[in-house]
C-alpha positions in Angstrom: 49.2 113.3 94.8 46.2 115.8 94.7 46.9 119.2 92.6 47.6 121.8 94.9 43.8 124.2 94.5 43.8 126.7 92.0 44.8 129.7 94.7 47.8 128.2 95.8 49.1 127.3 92.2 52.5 128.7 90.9 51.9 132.3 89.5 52.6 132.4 85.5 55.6 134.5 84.3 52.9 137.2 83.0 51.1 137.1 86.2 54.7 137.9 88.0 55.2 140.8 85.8 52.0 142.4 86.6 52.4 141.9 90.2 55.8 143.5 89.6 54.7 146.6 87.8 52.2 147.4 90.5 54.7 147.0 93.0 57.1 149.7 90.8 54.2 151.7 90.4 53.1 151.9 93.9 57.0 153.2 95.0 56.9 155.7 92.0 53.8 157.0 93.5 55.0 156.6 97.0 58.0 158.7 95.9 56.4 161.8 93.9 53.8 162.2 97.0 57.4 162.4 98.9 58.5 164.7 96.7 55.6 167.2 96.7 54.8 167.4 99.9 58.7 168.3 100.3 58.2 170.7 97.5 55.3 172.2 99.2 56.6 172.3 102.3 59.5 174.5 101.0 57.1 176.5 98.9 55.8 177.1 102.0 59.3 178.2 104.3 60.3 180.4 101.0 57.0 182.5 101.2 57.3 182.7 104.6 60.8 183.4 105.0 60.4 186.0 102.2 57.7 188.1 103.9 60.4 189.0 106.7 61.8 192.8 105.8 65.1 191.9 107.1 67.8 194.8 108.1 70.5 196.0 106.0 73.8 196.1 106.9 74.3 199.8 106.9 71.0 200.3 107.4 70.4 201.8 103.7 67.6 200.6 101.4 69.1 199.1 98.6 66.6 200.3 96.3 66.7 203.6 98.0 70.4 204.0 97.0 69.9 202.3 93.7 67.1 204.9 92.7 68.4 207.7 94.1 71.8 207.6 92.8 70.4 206.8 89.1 68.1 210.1 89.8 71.2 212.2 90.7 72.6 211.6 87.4 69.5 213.9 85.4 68.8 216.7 85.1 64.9 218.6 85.7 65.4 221.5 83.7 63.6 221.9 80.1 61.7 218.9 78.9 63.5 216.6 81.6 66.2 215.4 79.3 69.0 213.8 80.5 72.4 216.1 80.9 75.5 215.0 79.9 76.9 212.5 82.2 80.0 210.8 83.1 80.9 207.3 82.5 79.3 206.2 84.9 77.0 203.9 84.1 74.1 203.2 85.7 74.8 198.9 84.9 77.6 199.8 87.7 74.6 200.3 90.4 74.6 196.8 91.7 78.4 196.6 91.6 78.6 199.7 93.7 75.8 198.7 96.4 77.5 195.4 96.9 80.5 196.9 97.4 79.3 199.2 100.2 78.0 195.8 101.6 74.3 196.8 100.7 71.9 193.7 100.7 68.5 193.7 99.1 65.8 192.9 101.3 62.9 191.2 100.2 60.0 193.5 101.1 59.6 196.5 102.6 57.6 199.8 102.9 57.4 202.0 100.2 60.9 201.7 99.3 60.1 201.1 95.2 57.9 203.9 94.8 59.1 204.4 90.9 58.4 208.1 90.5 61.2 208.8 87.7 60.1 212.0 85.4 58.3 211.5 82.2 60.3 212.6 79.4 57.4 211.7 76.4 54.1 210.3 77.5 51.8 209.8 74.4 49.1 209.1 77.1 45.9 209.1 74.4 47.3 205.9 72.3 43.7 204.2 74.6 41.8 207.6 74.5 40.3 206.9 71.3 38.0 204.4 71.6 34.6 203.2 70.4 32.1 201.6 72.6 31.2 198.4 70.3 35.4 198.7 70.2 36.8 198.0 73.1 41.0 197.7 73.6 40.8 193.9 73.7 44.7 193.8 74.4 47.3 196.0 75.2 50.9 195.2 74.2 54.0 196.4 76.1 56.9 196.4 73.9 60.6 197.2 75.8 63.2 198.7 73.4 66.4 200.6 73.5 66.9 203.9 72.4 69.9 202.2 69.6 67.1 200.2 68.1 65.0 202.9 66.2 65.3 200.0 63.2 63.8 197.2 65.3 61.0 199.7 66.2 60.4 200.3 62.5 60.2 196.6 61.5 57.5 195.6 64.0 55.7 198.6 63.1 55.9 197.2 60.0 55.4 193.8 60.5 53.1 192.1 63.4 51.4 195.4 64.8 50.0 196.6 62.0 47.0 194.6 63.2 46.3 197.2 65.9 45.5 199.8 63.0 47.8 202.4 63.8 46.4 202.4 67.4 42.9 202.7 66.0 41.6 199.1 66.6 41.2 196.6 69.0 44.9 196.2 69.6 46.8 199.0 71.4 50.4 199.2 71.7 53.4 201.4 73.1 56.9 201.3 73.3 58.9 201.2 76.5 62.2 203.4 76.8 64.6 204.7 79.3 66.9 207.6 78.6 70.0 207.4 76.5 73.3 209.0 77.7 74.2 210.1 74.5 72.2 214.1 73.7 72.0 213.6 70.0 70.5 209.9 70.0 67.9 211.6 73.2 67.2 214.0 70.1 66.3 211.5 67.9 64.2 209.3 69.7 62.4 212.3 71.4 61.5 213.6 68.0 61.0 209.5 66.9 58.1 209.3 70.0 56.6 212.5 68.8 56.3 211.3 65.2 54.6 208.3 65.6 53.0 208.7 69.3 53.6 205.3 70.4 56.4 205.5 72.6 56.9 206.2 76.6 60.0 207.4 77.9 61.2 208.2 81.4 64.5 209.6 82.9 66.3 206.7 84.2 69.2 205.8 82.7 68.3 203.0 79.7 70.0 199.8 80.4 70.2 196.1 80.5 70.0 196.1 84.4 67.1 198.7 84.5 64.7 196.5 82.9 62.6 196.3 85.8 62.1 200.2 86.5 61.0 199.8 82.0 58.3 197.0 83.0 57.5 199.2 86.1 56.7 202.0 84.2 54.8 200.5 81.1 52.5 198.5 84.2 52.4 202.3 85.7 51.5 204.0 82.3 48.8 201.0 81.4 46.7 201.1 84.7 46.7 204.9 84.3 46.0 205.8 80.3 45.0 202.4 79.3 42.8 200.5 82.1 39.9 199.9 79.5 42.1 197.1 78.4 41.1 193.7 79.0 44.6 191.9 78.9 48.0 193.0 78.8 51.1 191.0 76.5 54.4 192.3 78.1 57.2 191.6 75.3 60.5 192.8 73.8 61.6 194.3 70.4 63.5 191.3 69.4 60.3 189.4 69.4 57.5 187.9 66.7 54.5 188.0 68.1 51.5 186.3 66.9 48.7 188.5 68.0 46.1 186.6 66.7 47.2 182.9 68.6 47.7 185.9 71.6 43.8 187.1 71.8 42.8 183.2 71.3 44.8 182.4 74.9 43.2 185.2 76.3 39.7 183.2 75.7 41.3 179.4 76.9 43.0 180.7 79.8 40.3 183.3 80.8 39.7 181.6 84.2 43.4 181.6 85.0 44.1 184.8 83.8 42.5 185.9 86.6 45.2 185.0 88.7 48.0 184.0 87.0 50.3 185.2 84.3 50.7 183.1 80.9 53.8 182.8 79.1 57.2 180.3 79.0 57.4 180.1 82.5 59.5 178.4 84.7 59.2 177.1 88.5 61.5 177.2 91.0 64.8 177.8 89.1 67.9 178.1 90.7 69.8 181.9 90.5 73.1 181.7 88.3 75.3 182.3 90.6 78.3 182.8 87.7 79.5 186.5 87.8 80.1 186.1 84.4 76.7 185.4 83.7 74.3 187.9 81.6 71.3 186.5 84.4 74.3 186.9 87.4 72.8 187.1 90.5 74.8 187.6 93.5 73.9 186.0 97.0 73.7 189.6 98.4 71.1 191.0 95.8 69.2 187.7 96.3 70.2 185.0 99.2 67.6 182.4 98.8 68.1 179.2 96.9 65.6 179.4 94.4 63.7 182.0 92.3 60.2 182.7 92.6 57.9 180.7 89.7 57.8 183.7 86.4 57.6 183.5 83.3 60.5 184.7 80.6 60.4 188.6 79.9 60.3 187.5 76.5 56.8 187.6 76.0 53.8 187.3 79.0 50.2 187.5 79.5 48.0 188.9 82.4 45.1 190.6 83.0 44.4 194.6 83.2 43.4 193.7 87.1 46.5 191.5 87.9 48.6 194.4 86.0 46.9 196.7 88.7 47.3 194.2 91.7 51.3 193.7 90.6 51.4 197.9 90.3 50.0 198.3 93.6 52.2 195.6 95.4 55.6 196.5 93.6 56.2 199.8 96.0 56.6 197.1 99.1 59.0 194.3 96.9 62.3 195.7 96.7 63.8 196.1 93.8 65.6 193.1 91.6 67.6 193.6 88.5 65.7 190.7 86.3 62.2 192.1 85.5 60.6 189.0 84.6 61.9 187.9 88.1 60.9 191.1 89.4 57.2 190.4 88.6 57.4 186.7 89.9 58.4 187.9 93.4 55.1 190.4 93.5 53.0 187.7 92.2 54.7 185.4 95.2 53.2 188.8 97.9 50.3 188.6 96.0 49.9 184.6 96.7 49.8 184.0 92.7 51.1 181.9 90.2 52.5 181.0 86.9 50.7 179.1 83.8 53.4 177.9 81.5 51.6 177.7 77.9 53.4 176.0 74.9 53.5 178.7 72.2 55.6 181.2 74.3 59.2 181.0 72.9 61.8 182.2 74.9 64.1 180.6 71.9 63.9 180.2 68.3 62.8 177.1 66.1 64.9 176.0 63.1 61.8 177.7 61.3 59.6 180.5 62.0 55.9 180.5 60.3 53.9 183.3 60.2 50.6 181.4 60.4 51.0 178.8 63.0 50.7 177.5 66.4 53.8 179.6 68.0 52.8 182.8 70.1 56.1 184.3 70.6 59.5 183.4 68.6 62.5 184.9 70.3 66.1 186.3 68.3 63.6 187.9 65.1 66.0 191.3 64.1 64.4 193.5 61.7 65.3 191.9 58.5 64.1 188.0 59.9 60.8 190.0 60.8 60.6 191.5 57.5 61.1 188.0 55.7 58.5 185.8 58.1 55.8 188.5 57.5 56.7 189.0 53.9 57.1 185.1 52.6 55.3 183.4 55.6 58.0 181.5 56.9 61.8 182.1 57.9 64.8 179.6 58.5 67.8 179.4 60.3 71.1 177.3 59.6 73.6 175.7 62.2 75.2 178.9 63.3 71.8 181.2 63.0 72.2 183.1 60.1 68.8 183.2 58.3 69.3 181.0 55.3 67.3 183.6 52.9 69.0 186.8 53.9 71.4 187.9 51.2 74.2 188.9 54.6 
């Protein structure tokens, strides 16, 4: 009997397996091409769907209400400080809209015009400039008025690189108004001291984030426009400014359009009322959140700080300001550039020289002990291994 010709001879176990990888490969291919056009298609229906001003039940703006019942709680008498208020807080906004059956509407005209009164302005932190000096970077720093000592370590710590606002690094402090007259006191005459602090009249709170990134966005396209690049970030926060400026020159291109940090895509809202990131279907009915990046620390351009500024006034207000700034971008037809470097948590071990661009959870005394030894740790339960508490 004649061997059968060598193309119709039994395939070799080797030969089998490569003809079954390919076939495996071919599905898995077959099935991310499914799932990105879906993706996109969805991507699609969301932008869409989200560019419809849709009417509220009572026909109030939600923002509206929210701004204008936060406003009724000041005073505009001497120095625009805040009177003495009930307590009434201003976290209880939300609570109180929903329960008037108030639903936030995606976009609509004017209705986020963010015209709170200035309470300390320190507008010539940019002023001084040379011209072979340019402000290469501007950093946006949200605080609250209880944390004059977290102030005072960073001060002390990571921004001494911008030279008391002398150099090429500016920065300025982010506060709303507190509710208690001798702590307004103190961090009035605090922001007058040191001249690095912006404060405005609406009530300072977890839930008002977004009229504090708002207003340091307002504040920089105004007093500060020279600047090149902007770092939005908080006061719990080590920031590597160094690791910052040399993103600035990878990402320059994207920059352009998008805004660098820890970002995420497409997450789903916690629905959890217990939740500290609670977000009810009536503040925000679609399925998934626009594509931002963590409030922690982010980077964009002067022009896309401008383009968000100018945009914000239609996008009704949301309580998460990192959020917030994802659903402008999603008007403005941008996107998000998720970098590794931008922590939105904290490692085992913090370095002061290293690859990280933003740790998250530093207090003032972990701050003071990365800058002054180089390096910090953290046990099992968090407590920094070399602080004496």
């Amino acid at each position: 009997m004649k061997p059968l010709p060598s193309e119709f001879r039994p395939l070799t176990q080797r030969e089998i397996i490569k003809v079954l990888l390919i076939i495996v490969l071919l599905g898995l291919v077959n099935i991310f091409t499914t799932l990105y056009s879906i993706v996109e298609k969805h991507t699609m229906t969301f932008i869409e769907v989200h560019s419809v001003e849709m009417e509220l039940i009572d026909g109030t703006n939600f923002a509206k209400y929210r701004d204008r019942h936060v406003k009724e709680e000041f005073s505009k008498g001497e120095v625009n400080r805040p009177r003495r208020r009930s307590n009434t807080s201003a976290e209880l906004t939300i609570d109180k809209a929903i329960s008037r059956n108030l639903v936030r509407v995606a976009t609509c005209d004017g209705c986020f015009p963010h015209n709170f009164e200035e309470i300390v302005n320190n507008k010539n932190i940019c002023s001084h400039t040379k011209p072979d000096s340019p402000v290469d970077l501007l950093i946006l720093i949200t605080s609250s008025p209880t944390c004059r000592s977290c102030r005072d370590a960073i001060r002390e710590t990571w921004l001494q690189q911008s030279k008391n606002n002398t150099g090429t690094v500016r920065y300025v402090f982010l506060l709303g108004a507190a509710t208690d007259d001798t702590l307004m006191n103190d961090v009035i005459n605090e922001a007058n001291h040191f001249g690095d602090m912006v404060i405005e009249d609406f009530v300072d709170s977890y839930y008002n984030l977004t009229f504090k990134t708002m207003m340091g966005f307002k504040w920089a396209t105004k007093y500060c426009s020279q600047a090149k690049y902007v770092l939005k970030t908080d006061d719990d926060i080590f920031v590597n400014i160094d690791n910052v400026l040399e993103v600035t020159r990878i990402h320059k291109t994207a920059l352009e359009s998008k805004v660098v940090g820890s970002c995420a895509l497409w997450k789903r809202p916690i629905r959890d009322p217990y939740s500290k990131w609670h977000v009810s279907r009536k503040s925000y009915r679609w399925t998934f959140l626009p594509p931002y990046c963590s409030g922690t620390g982010y980077l964009l351009s002067m022009g896309l700080v401008k383009r968000v500024r100018n945009i914000s006034s239609n996008v009704s207000f949301f309580h998460l300001e990192d959020v917030y700034v994802g659903l402008c971008l999603l008007q403005l037809r941008y996107s998000v550039l998720d970098v590794i470097g931008f922590n939105r948590i904290r490692h085992d071990c913090v370095y002061r020289t290293s690859s990280e661009i933003t740790m998250h959870y530093m207090g003032p005394s972990r701050l003071r002990e990365v800058w002054k030894n180089g390096k910090v740790c953290f046990n099992e339960t968090g407590v920094t291994i070399t602080d004496e508490q």
